[in-house]
Every structure is written in structure tokens, then in C-alpha cells.
C-alpha positions as CSV (number, residue, x, y, z in Angstrom):
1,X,-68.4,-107.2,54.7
2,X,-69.6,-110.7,54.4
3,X,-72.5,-111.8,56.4
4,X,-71.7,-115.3,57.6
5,X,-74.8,-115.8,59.9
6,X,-76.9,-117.2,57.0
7,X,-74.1,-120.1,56.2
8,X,-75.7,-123.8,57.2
9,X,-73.6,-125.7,60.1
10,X,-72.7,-128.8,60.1
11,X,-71.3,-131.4,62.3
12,X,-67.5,-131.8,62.5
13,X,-67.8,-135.1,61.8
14,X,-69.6,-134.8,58.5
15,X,-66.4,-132.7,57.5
16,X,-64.8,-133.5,54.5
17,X,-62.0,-132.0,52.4
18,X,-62.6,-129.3,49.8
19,X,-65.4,-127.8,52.2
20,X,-64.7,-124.2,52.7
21,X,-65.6,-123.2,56.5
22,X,-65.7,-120.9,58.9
23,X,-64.3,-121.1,62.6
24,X,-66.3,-119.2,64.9
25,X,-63.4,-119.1,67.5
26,X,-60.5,-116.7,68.6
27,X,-57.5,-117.0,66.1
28,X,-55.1,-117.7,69.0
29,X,-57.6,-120.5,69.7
30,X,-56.6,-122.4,66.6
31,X,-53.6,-123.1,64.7
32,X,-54.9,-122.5,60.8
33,X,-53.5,-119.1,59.4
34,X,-57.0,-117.7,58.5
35,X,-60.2,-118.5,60.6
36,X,-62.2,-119.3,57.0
37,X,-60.8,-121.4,54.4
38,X,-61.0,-124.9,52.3
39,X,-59.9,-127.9,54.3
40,X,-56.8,-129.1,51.5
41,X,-56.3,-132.2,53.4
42,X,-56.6,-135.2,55.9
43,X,-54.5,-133.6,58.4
44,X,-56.5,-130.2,58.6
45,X,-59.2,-132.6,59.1
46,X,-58.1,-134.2,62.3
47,X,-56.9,-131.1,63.5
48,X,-60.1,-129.5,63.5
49,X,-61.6,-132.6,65.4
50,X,-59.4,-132.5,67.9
51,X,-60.5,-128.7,68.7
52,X,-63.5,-129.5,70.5
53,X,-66.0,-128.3,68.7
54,X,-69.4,-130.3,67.5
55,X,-70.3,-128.1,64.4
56,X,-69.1,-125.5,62.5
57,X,-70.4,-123.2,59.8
58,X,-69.6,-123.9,55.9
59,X,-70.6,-121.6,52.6
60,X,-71.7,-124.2,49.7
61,X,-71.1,-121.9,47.5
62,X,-67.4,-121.9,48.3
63,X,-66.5,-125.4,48.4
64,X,-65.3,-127.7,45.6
65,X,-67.6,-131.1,46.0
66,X,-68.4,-132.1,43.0
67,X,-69.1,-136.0,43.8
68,X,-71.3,-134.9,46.2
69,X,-73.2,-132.6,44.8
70,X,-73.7,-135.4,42.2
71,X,-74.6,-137.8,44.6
72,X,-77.1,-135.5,46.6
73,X,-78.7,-134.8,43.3
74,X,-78.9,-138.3,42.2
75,X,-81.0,-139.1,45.8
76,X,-83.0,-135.9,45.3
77,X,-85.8,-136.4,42.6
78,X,-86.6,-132.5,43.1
79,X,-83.3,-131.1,42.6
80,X,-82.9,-133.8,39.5
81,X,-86.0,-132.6,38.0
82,X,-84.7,-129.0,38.6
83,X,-81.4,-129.3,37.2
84,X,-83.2,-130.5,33.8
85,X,-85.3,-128.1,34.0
86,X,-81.9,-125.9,33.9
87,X,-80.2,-127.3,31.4
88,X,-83.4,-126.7,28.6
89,X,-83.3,-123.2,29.8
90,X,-80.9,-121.4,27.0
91,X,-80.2,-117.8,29.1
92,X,-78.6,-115.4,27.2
93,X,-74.6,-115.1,27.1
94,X,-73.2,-112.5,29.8
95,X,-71.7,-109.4,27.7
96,X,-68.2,-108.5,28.5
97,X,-69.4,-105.8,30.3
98,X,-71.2,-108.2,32.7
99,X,-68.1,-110.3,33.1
100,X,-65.8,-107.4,33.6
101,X,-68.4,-106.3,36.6
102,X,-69.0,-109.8,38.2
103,X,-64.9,-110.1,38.2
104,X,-64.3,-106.8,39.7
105,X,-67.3,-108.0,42.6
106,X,-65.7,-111.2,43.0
107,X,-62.0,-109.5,43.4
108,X,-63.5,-106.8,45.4
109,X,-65.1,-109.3,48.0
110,X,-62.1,-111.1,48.3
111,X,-59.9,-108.4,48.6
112,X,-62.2,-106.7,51.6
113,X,-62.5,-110.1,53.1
114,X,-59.0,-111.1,53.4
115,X,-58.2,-107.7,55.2
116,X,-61.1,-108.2,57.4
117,X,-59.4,-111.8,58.5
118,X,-56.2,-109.5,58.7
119,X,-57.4,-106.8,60.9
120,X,-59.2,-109.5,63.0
121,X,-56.5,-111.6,64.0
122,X,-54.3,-107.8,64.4
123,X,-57.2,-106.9,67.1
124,X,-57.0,-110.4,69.1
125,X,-53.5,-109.7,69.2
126,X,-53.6,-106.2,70.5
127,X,-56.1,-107.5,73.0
128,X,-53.7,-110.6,74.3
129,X,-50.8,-108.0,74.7
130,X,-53.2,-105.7,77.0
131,X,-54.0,-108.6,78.6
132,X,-49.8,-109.0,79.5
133,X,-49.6,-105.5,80.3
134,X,-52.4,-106.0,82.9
135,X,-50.8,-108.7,84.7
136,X,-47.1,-107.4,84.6
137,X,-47.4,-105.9,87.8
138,X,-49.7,-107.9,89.8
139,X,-48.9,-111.3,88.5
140,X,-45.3,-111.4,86.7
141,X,-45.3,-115.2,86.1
142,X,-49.0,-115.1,84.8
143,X,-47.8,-112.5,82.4
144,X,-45.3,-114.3,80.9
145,X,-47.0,-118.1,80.4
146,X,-49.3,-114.8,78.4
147,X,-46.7,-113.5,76.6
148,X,-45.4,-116.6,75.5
149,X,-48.9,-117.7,74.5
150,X,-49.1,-114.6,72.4
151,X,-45.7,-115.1,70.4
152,X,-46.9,-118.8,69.8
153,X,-49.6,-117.7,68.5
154,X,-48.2,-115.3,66.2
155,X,-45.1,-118.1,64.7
156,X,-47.8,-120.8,64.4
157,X,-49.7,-118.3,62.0
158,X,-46.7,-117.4,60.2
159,X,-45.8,-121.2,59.4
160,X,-47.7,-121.4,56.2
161,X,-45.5,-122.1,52.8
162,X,-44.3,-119.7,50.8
163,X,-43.9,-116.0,51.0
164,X,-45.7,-113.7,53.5
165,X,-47.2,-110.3,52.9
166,X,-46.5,-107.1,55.3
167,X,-49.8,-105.3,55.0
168,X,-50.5,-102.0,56.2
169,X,-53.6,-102.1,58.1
170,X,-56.8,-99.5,58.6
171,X,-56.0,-98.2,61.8
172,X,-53.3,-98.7,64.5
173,X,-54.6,-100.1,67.9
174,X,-56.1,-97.3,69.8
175,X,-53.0,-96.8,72.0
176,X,-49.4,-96.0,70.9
177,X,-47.6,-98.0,73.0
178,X,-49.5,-101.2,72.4
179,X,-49.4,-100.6,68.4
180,X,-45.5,-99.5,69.0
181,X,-44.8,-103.1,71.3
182,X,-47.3,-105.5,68.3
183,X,-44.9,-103.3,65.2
184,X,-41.7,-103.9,67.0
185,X,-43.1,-107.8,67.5
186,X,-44.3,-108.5,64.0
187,X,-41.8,-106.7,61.9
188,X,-38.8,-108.4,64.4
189,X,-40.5,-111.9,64.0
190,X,-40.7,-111.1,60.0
191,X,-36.8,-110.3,60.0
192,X,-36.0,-113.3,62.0
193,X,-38.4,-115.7,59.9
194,X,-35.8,-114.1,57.0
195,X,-32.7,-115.0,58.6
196,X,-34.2,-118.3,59.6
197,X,-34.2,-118.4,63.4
198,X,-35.5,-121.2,64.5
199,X,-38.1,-122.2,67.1
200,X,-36.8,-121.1,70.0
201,X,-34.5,-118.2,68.8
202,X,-38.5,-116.6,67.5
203,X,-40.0,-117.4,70.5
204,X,-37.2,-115.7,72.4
205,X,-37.5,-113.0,69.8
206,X,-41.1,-112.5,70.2
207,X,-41.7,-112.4,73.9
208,X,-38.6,-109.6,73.9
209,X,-39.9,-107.7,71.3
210,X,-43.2,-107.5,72.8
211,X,-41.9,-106.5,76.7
212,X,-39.0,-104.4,75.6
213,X,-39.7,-101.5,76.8
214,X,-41.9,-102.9,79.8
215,X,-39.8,-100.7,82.0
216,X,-41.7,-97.8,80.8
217,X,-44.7,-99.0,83.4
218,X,-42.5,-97.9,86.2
219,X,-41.5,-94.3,84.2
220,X,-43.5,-91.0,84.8
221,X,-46.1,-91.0,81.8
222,X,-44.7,-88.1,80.4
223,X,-40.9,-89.1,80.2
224,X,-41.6,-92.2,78.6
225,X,-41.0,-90.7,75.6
226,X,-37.6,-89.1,74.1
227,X,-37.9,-85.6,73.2
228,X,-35.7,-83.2,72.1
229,X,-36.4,-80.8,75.0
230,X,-35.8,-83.0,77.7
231,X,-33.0,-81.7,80.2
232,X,-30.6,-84.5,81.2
233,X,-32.3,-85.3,84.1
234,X,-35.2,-86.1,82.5
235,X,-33.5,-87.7,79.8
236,X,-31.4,-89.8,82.2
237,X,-35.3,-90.6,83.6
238,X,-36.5,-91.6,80.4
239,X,-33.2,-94.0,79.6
240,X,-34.1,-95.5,83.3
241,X,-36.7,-97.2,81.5
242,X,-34.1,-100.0,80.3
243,X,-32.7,-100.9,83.4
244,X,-36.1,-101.5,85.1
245,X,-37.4,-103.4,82.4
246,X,-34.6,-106.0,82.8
247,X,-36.0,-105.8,87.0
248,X,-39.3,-106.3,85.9
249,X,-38.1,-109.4,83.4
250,X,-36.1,-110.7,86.3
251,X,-39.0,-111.0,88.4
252,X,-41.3,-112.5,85.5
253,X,-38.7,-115.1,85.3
254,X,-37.8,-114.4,81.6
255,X,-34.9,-116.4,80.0
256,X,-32.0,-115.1,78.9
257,X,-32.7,-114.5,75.1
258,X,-36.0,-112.3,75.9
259,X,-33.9,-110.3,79.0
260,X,-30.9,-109.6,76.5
261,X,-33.4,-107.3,73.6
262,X,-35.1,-105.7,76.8
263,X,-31.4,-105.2,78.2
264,X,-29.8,-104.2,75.1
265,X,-32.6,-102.6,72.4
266,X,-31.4,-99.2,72.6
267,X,-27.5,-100.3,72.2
268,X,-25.9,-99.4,69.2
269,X,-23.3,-101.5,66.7
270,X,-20.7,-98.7,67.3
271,X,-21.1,-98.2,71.1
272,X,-23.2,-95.0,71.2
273,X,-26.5,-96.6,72.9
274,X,-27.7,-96.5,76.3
275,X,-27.3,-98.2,79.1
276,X,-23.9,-99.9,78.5
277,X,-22.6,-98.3,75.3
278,X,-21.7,-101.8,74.2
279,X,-20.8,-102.6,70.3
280,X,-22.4,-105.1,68.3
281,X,-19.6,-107.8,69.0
282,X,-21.6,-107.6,72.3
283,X,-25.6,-107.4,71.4
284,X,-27.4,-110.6,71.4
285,X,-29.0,-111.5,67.8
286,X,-32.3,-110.5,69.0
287,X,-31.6,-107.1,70.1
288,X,-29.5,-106.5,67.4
289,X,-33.0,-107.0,65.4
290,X,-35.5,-105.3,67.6
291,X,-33.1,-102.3,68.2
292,X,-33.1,-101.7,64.4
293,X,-37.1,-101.9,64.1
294,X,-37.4,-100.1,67.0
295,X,-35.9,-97.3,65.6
296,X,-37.5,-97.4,62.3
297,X,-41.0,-97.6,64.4
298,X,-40.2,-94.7,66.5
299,X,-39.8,-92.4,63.3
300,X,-42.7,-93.7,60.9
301,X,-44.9,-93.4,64.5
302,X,-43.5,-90.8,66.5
303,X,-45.1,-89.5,70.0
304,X,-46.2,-85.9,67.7
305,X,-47.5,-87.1,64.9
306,X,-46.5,-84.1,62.8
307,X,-43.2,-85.2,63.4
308,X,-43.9,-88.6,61.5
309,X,-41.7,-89.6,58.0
310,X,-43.2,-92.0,55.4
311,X,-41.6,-96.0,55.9
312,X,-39.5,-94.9,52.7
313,X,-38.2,-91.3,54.8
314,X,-37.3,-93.6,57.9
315,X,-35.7,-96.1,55.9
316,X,-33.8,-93.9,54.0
317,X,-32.7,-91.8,56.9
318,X,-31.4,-95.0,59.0
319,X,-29.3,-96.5,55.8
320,X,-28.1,-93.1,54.9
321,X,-26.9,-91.6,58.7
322,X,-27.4,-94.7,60.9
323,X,-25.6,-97.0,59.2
324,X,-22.8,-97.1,62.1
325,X,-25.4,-97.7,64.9
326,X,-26.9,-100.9,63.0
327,X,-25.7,-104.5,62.0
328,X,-24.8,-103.7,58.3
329,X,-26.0,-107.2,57.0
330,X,-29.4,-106.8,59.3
331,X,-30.1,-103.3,58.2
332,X,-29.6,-104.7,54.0
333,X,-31.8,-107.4,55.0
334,X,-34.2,-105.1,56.6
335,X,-34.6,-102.8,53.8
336,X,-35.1,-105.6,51.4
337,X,-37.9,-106.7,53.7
338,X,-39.5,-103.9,54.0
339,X,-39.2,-103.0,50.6
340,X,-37.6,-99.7,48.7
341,X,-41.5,-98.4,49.3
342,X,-42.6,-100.1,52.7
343,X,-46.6,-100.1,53.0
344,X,-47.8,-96.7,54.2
345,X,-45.8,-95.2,51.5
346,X,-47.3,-92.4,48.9
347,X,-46.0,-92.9,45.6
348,X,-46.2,-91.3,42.2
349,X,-46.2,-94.0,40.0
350,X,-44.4,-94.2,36.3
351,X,-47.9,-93.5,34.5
352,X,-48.3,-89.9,36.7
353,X,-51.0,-91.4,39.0
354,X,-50.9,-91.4,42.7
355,X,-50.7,-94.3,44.8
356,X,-50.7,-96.0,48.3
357,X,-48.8,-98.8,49.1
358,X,-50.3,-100.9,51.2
359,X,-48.5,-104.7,51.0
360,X,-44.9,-105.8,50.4
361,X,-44.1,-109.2,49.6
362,X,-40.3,-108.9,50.4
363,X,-39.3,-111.7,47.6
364,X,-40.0,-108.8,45.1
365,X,-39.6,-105.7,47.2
366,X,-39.7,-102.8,44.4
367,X,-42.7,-104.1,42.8
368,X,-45.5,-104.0,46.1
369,X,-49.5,-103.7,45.8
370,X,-50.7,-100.5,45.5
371,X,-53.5,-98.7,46.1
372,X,-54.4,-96.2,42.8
373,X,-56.5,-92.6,43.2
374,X,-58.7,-93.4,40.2
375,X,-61.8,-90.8,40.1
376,X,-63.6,-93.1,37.6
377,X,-63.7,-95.8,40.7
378,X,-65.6,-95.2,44.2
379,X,-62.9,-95.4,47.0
380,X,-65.0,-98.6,48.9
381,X,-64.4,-100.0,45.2
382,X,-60.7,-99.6,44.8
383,X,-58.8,-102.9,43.8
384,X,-55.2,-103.2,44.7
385,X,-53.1,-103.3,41.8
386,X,-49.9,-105.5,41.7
387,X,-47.1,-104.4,40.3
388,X,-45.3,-107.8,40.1
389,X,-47.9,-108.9,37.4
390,X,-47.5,-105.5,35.4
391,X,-43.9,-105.4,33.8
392,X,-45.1,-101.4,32.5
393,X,-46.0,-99.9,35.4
394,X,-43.3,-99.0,38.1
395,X,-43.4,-96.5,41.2
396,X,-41.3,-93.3,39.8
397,X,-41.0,-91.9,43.7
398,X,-42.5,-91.5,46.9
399,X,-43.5,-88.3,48.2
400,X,-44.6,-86.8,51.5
401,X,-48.7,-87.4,52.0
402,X,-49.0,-83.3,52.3
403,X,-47.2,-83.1,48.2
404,X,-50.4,-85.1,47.2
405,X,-52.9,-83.3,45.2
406,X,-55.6,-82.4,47.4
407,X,-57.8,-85.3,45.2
408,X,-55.5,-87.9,45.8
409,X,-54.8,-86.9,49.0
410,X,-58.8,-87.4,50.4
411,X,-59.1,-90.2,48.0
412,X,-56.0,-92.7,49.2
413,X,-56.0,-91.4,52.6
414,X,-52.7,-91.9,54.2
415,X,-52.7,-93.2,58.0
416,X,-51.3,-90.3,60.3
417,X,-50.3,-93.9,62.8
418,X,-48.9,-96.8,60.7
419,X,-50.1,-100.4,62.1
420,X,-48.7,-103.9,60.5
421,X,-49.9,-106.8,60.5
422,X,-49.1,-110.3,58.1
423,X,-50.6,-112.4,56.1
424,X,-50.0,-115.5,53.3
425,X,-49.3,-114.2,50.0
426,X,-52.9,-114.1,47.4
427,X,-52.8,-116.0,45.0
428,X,-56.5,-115.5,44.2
429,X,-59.0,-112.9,42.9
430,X,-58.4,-110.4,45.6
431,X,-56.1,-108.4,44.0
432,X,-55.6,-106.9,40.2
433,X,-53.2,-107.6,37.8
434,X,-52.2,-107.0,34.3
């Protein structure tokens, strides 16, 4: 990881565009997708005067200022004297070898760097949603100004041009519920940035996805889970988990759109959900939405693990035997999201070797970024390859993690919990194509 410490500050007024900084500050604190980056414009620049801060750290290195570098040289008889000393200097030509290394570096850094940023902002979130959770009982109208500071946060990160990427991180958030509550949340907020919800429709969409099942604080611990064992009692226990959700979003104050996907996530399109047993004529947008991701959640992350199937098993199972409980044009548009191969997959690709896929960008779903056993490369080395920029290489299937060959198996190792997070598609080094 890259040690920032040693990068010069400087004052915020001194900023100018095509400096590359760092913002030492919570990433719900700002509204810039990534915490480090090159100021592009004007704009970015008043923005980041208006944040309150006095200085801020930049790398040199990183930045594109080639007028003044020229000028700070011209007023530097040292560093004039030292750049002709340079240009005599005849060093030898790097071989291709050397090139081939330095670009692997250079990808490598970028590629560790940008999941860093990734897993980052994923941790603040999990943190803000604890937070909520906290205050639910105790102070129901504090928890939702939180909540609803939380979803912002999350759109204004996800308005950035373009196409966004749906990566699979490290590791899930040290709790299931709270990595179930942020999956339902992004992957929901994902769909809806497809079907282009607006504002308001997302922000509903968020704060619903993220309390739906807040009911569950008021459920013994160990019904708040389905199982298949359950007698219906408990199960009639567990499904009580609905109804006092919508009492607790009644006393946060929720509106309507939020208190309709806590109401109605476990409703089905054909009437065969719980509470109600209402069809999809009835189910808001919203819960229509989160009721589909909550099911494809609860089987890639189920409460015993060993129970678990890949993304590409759970998405396969719910277009193949739950096509009646789910919106049909939601659950095509869900799969196409996700991709045929949704990150966390293991693959086989069409060259024989073994793969993890660990980003989708949904504009080209059967061609993600994978993640390639290679014994020739160290694993802490391993560049993600992208399958978009290599027209020869496909995925030929996926495959349980347990059909891997014990090699591939230790080498790509597959999460037992599956965490996502988002971020802007690269369109630098970071990753390696044809």
C-alpha cells in the first residue's frame, strides 16, 4: 500500500488544476467519488475551497504541470543547472524486459490502490450504517436524518459519468446483517441508477434498502433467520419481523417510499410472499427491486455458509424457478447487471485456466475482470485481466469453488461471505489487457 505520509502539503489556495491530491477526510465528508485524484477543472476547485480545509496533501509525481515546473525551474539556478547536467547524461536505453517490469509495477500499484480507495469508502459505510442501527431504538428521528445522510452519500458517489464497476471486495463487514443491509443497498441503488430513478425515487430506495429488515431488532436473535427447520410458530416469529419493521419506520417518521420496501420486501409478483400475499400490480417500485436483491443476497450469503451458491448458482436458480415471484423486466435487467458471471464467481476460462471474477461493468456483462491462477505470478502480484480488451479469451463456465484444483483453489481464494461495493470504471493502468 501506498505511503502518503511523505507527500508535501500545500495550501488550498495554492491549488490549481492538474494537481493530483489527497483528501485526508471521511468520504461521506466530501462529494468527489475517490478521496485522491487530479483536480480536472475550475469547479472541483471551488468545491474543495468551500470544504474548509487550509491545506491538503499532493504527490508531484502524479500531477500534470508542466508550465510550472518550467517556471519553478527557470527561478531555480540549482535545479537549472541540474537539469543540464541531465540532459548531457546519455543513460543507457531500458531493455524490454525493464519496461515490461516497470509497467506491470505501475499497473500493479494502481490496481492495489484503487481497491484500497474501494474498500475504504465500503468500511465508512459499514460504520455510518452501525451508527443507524445504534440510534434506531433510542433516537428514531436521529436515526433517520443518519440514514438519509448515508444514502446521500452513497448517490453523490455514484454521480460520476459513464459506466460503474460492481467490485467484489476482500472481506465482508465483520457482521452478516450489516454486510446483508450495505449488499441489499448498493446492488438496489445500482438497479435503480439502471432504470434511471431519479433523485428522490434513490433516496427513497436507499434509506429502504438499508432499514428493510430493521424489524429484525425486535426478533429473538435466533429466529431472525429463515431456516428450514423452523416450526410455524417460529416461522410465523421470524415473518413478524416485517410487520415491526414498518412500527419501527412509523415511529422514525419514514416516508412513504422507504415504509413501502420495508412493508413489502418479502412480497412476491405472483402473490406468494408474506405479510399480505399481494402481486406485483400492488408492490411499490422499490420493493419490487430490493425484494429481488434480497433474495439473490440471502442465497450467495446465507446464515450457514456451507449452504452458500456462487452469484452465477443464485442467479441461475432465481431466473430458472423464481421467475413467477419477480418482476420479469426487473429480474432481465438484474441479470444483465450483474452479469452472466457476477463477481465472486469461479470460472474456467476458454484457455483451461482458472479464474476469479472480481468486477462487472454491466454495459458488457459476459466479458468481466478476472482474476487468473498463474503459478509463474506471486498472488500479491496478480493483475486483473479484462476480458472486454481480449476478443480470444472468453469464460467457458463457472464452477463451484470446491471443483477447483486444489492450486487454484489456495491461489484465487474464493470469499466464503461475498461483500460489494462500486466504483468508476478504469480507464488507466490498473488493470491488464490484450
Amino acid at each position: 500500500m501506498q505511503d502518503r505520509t511523505n507527500d508535501p502539503l500545500i495550501d488550498v489556495s495554492q491549488l490549481t488544476v492538474g494537481m493530483f491530491i489527497h483528501l485526508d477526510l471521511g468520504w461521506m465528508s466530501h462529494p468527489f467519488p475517490l478521496s485522491s485524484f487530479k483536480i480536472a477543472s475550475s469547479d472541483q476547485l471551488l468545491i474543495l475551497r468551500r470544504l474548509g480545509l487550509t491545506q491538503v496533501r499532493w504527490s508531484p509525481a502524479k500531477s500534470e504541470l508542466p508550465q510550472t515546473a518550467a517556471n519553478d525551474a527557470a527561478n531555480d539556478p540549482a535545479a537549472t543547472a541540474a537539469s543540464a547536467e541531465a540532459a548531457l547524461a546519455t543513460p543507457a536505453q531500458p531493455s524490454p524486459e525493464d519496461l515490461a517490469r516497470e509497467a506491470h509495477r505501475r499497473a500493479l500499484a494502481a490496481q492495489q490502490e484503487a481497491l484500497r480507495l474501494c474498500e475504504e469508502q465500503y468500511g465508512e459505510a459499514t460504520d455510518g450504517f452501525r451508527g443507524v442501527m445504534d440510534l434506531v431504538q433510542t433516537d428514531p428521528h436521529q436515526a433517520r436524518t443518519q440514514a438519509e445522510t448515508l444514502t446521500a452519500a452513497l448517490l453523490d458517489k455514484m454521480l460520476v459519468e459513464g459506466d460503474l464497476n460492481m467490485r467484489l471486495l476482500n472481506e465482508a463487514a465483520g457482521d452478516r446483517s450489516t454486510a446483508h443491509a450495505l449488499n441489499v443497498c448498493i446492488i438496489a441503488l445500482l438497479l435503480g441508477r439502471a432504470f434511471g430513478l431519479g433523485r428522490d425515487e434513490m433516496m427513497d430506495l436507499g434509506v429502504g434498502s438499508l432499514l428493510h429488515d430493521v424489524g429484525k431488532l425486535e426478533v429473538a436473535a435466533r429466529l431472525r433467520h429463515r431456516d428450514e427447520s423452523f416450526t410455524a410458530a417460529e416461522t410465523q416469529a421470524y415473518q413478524q419481523h416485517v410487520v415491526k419493521g414498518v412500527a419501527i419506520a412509523q415511529t422514525m417518521g419514514l416516508p412513504p417510499g422507504p415504509l413501502l420496501i420495508i412493508a413489502q420486501h418479502h412480497e412476491h409478483a405472483d402473490g406468494s410472499g408474506f405479510p399480505q400475499r399481494i402481486n406485483m400490480d400492488r408492490m411499490s417500485t422499490g420493493a419490487r427491486i430490493v425484494a429481488l436483491v434480497n433474495r439473490f443476497d440471502g442465497l450467495c450469503n446465507p446464515l450457514i455458509t456451507s449452504k452458500a451458491m456462487t452469484p452465477h448458482e443464485a442467479l441461475s436458480l432465481m431466473f430458472a424457478q423464481g421467475r413467477n415471484r419477480f418482476d420479469a423486466t426487473m429480474l432481465n435487467a438484474f441479470i444483465r447487471m450483474m452479469g452472466v458471471y457476477p463477481p465472486g464467481s469461479t470460472v474456467q476460462l476458454t484457455d483451461d485456466r482458472y479464474a476469479l471474477v472480481v468486477s462487472v461493468n454491466s454495459a458488457r456483462p459476459l466479458k468481466p475482470r478476472v482474476m487468473v491462477h498463474d503459478a509463474k505470478v506471486a498472488r500479491e502480484e496478480a493483475l486483473i485481466l479484462n476480458l472486454e480488451e481480449m476478443p480470444d479469451l472468453g469464460i467457458r463456465r463457472s464452477l463451484k469453488p470446491q471443483f477447483l484444483p486444489r492450486a487454484s483453489l489456495d491461489y484465487l481464494s474464493p470469499r466464503a461471505r461475498i461483500a460489494y461495493f462500486f466504483d468508476a470504471v478504469s480507464t488507466g493502468p490498473g488493470e491488464l489487457a490484450a
